[in-house]
N, C-alpha and C positions, 0 to 999 in steps of 0.2 A: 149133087146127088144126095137124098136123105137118106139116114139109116135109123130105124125105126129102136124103141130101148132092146128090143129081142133080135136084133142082128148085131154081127160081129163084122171090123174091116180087118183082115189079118194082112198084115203087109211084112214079106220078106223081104231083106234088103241084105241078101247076101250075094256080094261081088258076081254079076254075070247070072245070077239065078233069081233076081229080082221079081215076087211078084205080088199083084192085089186082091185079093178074094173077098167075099161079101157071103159071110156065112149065115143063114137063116135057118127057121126053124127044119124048113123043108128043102134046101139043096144049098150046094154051095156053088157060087158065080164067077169066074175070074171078070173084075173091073177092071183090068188096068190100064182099057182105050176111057176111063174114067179121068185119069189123074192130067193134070195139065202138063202142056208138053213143055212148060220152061220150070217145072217144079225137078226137082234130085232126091235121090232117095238119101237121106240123113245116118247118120254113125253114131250110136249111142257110147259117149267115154266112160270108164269108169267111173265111180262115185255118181255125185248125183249129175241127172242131168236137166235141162231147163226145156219142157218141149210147151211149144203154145198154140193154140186150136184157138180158131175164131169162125164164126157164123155169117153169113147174110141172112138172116133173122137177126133183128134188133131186140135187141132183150134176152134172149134165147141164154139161158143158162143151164147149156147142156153141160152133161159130165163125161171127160175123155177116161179110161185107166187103162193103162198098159199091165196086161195083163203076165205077161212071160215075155224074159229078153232071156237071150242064150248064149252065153260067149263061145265060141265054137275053136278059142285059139287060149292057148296059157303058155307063161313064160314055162321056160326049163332053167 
């Protein structure tokens, strides 16, 4: 699937609420009969973490940035 520089993929990956949207200028899409059916939705740990994005465009020197993570749990 291409996402153009003026779209957004906002993926939730929270436990059981899991989902994929494809925000553009003018509506927003749920993709998430997009995503391959052997791929898992991943858990960001604290500190840094290591996330890696590749292309089937050869060359292609797209840019990813994670825009907002939200930890939704803190110790007591």
């Amino acid at each position: 699937m291409e996402i153009s520089a003026n779209e957004r993929l906002i993926i939730n990956t929270a436990e059981g609420k899991e989902t994929v949207n494809l925000v553009t200028p003018h509506e927003t899409k749920d993709v998430y009969n997009n995503i391959d059916l052997n791929s898992t939705f991943f858990k960001l740990i604290i500190g840094k973490n290591l996330i890696k994005y590749s292309s089937d465009i050869e060359g292609a020197k797209d840019k990813v940035t994670i825009i907002d993570y939200t930890n939704k749990y803190v110790g007591v």
